[in-house]
C-alpha positions, 0 to 999 in steps of 0.5 A: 472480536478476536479469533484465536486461530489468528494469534499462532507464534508461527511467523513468516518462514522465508527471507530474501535470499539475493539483493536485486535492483528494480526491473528496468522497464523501457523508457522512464518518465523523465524527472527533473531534479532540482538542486535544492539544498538539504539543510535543516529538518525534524521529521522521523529520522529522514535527514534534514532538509530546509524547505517542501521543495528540498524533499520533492527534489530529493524524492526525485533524485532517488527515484532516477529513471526508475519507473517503480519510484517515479509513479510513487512521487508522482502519486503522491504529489499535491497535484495528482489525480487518481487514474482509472486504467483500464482493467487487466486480466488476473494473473499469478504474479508468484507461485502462491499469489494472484491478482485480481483488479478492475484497474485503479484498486486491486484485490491481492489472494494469498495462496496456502496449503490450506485455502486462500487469504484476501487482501482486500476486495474491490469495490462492491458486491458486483465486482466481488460476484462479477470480477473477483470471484471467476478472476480466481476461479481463471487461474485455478484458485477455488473462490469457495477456499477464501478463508480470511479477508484482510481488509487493509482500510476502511476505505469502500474501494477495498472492503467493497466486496467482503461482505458478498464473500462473508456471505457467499463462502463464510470467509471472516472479515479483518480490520483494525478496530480503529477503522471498523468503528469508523464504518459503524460512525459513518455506515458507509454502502457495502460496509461489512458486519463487524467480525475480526479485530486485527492487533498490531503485529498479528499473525494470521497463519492459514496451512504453510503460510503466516502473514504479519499484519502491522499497523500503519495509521495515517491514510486512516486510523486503522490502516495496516500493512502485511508482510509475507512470504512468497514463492517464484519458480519455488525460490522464496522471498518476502513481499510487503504491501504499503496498506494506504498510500493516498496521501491524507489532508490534514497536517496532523494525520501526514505526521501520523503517516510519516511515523508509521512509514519510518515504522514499517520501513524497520520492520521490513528490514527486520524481515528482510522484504525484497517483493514491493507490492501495492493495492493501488498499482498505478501507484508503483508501476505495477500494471506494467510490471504485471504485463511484463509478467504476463509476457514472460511467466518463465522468466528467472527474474520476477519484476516484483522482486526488488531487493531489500535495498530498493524497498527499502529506497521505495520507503525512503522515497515515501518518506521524503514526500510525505514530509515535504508535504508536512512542509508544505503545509506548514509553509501555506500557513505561514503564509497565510497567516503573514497575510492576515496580518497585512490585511487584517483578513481571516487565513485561510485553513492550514491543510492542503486538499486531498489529492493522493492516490487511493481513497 
């Protein structure tokens, strides 16, 4: 069902005030760059290139040295296994945000006038009872004030815990339709009670703070993605969380996930998002960047804040590695089907294993 209080027309109030380049943390992985030429290609409005390898070369070549971009293409490459960090402490990453994470997924709390939204909730009842809830309650936020969990996909590691908190403290549960009735097909463990439908470009709004939920399928069918304001040292900025950045196998459900890439990437910029978050955050450099954080909590510049132009790089950079993938795929059949027809055998299937961060 709908609750009408998630439809206000308030949206978000702040834009980004400075174009700021990503925080440079120590010494970068190094990436090789190949120099393959960028040719011919259809994809989402990406330019064009001729081969998969094409695009991982120029995913590289935008990500340089920098940290944030390296963790994503490395991510997102065929050949990536999800780490399991160890888990960090929470911390306020803004004056109206805090994390709270067991190290490879993290549960992210918006902060309002009038009690907290929670985007996702970790894996289970025990992290919610025994992570979650004192995580908050460290950092000064009320548990008992969760007054919407957003989950951002149907996945268990991020709606893990949302049943525990519907129950504990009567928060409402959202998700896209798409993916709440995935969990009623497959009733997976700790898969929460069917409560609020999220639609496509909702806004929630909780006391000072409306939160935009967009859809972006493709990770699953039902994944979205928030764009919000944020505050640091009370200067305000607009952050974007990428809802599902694991890379989904088959070759049909990437094209999905290109189109809502280039989709959201818009939307950002009609936004003007200059804060680049992720729930997964191995996959941006974000366990660093919250060390960083916790190193300095006075500092003027706050390493998530990125510019307008870097996350719209992060989005290019994603784009260029989902569709050498799709190329990918497509080249794998190719070749299997030449050799079928050399030695009358069976091709093998057309998609590649799943390997992308998240699950």
């Amino acid at each position: 069902m709908n609750d009408p209080t998630t439809g206000t027309t308030q949206g978000p109030r702040h834009r980004s005030l400075t174009r700021r380049r990503f925080w440079q943390f120590g010494t970068a992985a190094a990436v090789t760059v190949g120099a393959g030429t960028l040719l011919r290609g259809q994809f989402a409005g990406a330019a064009d290139a001729s081969t998969a390898q094409d695009y991982f070369d120029r995913a590289a070549e935008r990500a340089g040295d920098n940290p944030v971009l390296t963790d994503l293409v490395a991510a997102l490459g065929s050949g990536f296994s999800v780490p399991r960090p160890a888990a960090p402490e929470p911390l306020k990453i803004f004056d109206d945000v805090a994390v709270v994470s067991i190290g490879w997924v993290s549960a992210t709390a918006i902060l309002t006038s009038d009690g907290i939204v929670l985007i996702d909730a970790l894996t289970s009842p025990t992290d919610a009872q025994q992570t979650l809830v004192p995580g908050l309650r460290t950092l000064g936020a009320d548990p008992a004030a969760i007054k919407y969990v957003v989950v951002t996909h149907g996945h268990g590691d991020h709606f893990g815990g949302a049943q525990y908190l519907a129950d504990t403290y009567g928060a409402r549960v959202l998700m896209a339709p798409a993916d709440w009735d995935a969990l009623a097909s497959t009733r997976p463990a700790n898969a929460p009670t069917r409560d609020l439908d999220i639609t496509d470009g909702q806004e929630l709004t909780l006391g000072d703070t409306s939160i935009t939920l967009h859809y972006t399928p493709g990770h699953t069918p039902g994944t979205i993605s928030p764009i919000f304001p944020v505050h640091w040292h009370g200067t305000a900025h607009t952050a974007m969380l990428w809802g599902g950045t694991g890379m989904p196998t088959a070759t049909a459900d990437k094209q999905t996930y290109l189109a809502s890439a280039q989709n959201f990437s818009s939307r950002m910029k009609r936004a003007g998002v200059d804060v680049e978050l992720s729930n997964h955050a191995f996959c941006d450099h974000g366990l660093e960047r919250l060390e960083e954080l916790r190193g300095a909590p006075d500092r003027a510049d706050n390493p998530f804040v990125v510019g307008a132009s870097d996350t719209q790089l992060f989005m290019k950079v994603l784009k260029d590695m989902v569709n050498g993938r799709i190329l990918q795929d497509q080249e794998s059949a190719d070749s299997a089907a030449a050799g079928s027809a050399a030695t009358k055998a069976v091709a093998p299937a057309t998609t590649t294993p799943r390997t992308g961060c998240g699950c």
